[in-house]
C-alpha positions in Angstrom: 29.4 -9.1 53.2 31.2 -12.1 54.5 30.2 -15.5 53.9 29.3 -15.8 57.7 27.5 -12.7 57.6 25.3 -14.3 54.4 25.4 -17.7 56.6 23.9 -15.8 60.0 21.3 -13.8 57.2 20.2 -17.3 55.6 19.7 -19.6 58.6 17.8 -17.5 60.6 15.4 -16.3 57.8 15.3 -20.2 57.3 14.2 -20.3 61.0 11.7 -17.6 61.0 9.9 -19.3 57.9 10.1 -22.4 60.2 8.8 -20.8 63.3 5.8 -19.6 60.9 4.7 -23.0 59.9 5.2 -24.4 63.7 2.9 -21.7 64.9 0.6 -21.7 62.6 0.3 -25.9 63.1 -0.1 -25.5 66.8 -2.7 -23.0 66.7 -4.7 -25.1 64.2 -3.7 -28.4 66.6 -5.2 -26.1 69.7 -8.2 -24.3 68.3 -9.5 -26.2 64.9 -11.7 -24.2 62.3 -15.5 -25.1 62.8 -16.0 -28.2 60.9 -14.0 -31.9 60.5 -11.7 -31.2 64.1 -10.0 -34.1 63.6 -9.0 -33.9 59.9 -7.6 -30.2 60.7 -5.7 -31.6 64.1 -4.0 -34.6 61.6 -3.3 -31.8 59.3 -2.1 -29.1 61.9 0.2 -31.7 63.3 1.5 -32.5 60.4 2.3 -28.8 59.7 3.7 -28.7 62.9 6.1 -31.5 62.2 7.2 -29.4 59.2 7.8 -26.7 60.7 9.9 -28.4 63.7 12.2 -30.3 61.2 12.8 -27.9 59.0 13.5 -25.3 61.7 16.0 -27.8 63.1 17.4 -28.4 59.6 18.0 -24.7 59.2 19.3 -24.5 62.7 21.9 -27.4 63.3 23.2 -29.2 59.7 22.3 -26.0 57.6 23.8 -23.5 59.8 27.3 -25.7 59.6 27.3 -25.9 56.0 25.9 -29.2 55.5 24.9 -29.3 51.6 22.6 -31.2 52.2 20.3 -29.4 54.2 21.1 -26.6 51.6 19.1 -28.6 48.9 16.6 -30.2 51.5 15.6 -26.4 52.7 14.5 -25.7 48.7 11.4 -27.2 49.9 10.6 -24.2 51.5 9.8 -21.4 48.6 8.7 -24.7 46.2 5.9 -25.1 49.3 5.3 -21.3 49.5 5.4 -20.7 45.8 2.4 -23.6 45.1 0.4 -22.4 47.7 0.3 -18.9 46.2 -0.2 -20.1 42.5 -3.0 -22.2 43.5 -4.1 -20.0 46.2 -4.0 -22.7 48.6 -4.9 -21.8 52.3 -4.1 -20.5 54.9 -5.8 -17.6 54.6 -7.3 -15.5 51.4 -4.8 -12.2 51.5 -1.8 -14.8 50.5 0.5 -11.8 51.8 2.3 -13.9 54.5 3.3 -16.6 51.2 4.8 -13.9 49.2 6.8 -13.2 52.9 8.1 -16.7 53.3 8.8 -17.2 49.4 10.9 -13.9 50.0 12.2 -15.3 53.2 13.1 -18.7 52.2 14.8 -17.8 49.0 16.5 -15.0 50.7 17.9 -18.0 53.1 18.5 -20.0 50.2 20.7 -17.2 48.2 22.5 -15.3 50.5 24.8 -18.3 52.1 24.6 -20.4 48.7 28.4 -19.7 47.5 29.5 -21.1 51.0 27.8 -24.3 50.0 29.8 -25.1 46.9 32.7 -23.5 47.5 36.1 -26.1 48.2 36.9 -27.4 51.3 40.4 -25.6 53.1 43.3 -27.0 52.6 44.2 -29.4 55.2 40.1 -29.4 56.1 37.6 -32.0 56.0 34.7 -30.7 55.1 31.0 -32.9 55.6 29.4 -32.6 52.4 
């Protein structure tokens, strides 16, 4: 495959782990589990905010090759992989964090020779 073929592959699954963790917060942020509302809203938006930055991450500086984001974005299966050791919520089947750890290293691996390869010649790259 081409590097923008692994590029396309790796920012979108970037996105769609993204989109999870946005959803997710908003539902929580809309319609809290019975019990502390408010601790669950401050968390919720929190998750929300996650999800919103690192979907823009994947989507604008990631998607251009920005290094940066590259390493920023390992966040992502680090988050997924505690939650699953510890068997941290959401939910008790923990099917949907072996899907984003898959995901988000997926994202990660495919594009990750166009992050360290060396600029054209004559191009300035922003790394």
């Amino acid at each position: 495959m081409n590097s923008g073929t692994l590029m396309r592959i790796g920012w979108i699954c970037l996105a769609v782990v993204s989109a999870g963790i946005l959803a997710f917060g908003i539902v929580v942020l809309v319609a809290p589990p019975a019990g502390d509302a408010l601790l669950y809203r401050t968390d919720a938006l929190a998750t929300a905010g996650l999800g919103l930055f690192g979907g823009l991450t994947a989507v604008i500086p990631f998607r251009a090759g920005e290094r940066w984001a590259w390493f920023a974005l390992w966040f992502y299966p680090v988050f997924w992989l505690a939650h699953l050791i510890f068997r941290l919520p959401p939910g008790a089947d923990h099917v949907h964090q072996i899907v984003f750890v898959v995901l988000s290293l997926a994202g990660l691996l495919a594009p990750a020779r166009a992050f360290f390869r060396a600029p054209a010649e004559g191009h300035h790259a922003r790394r």
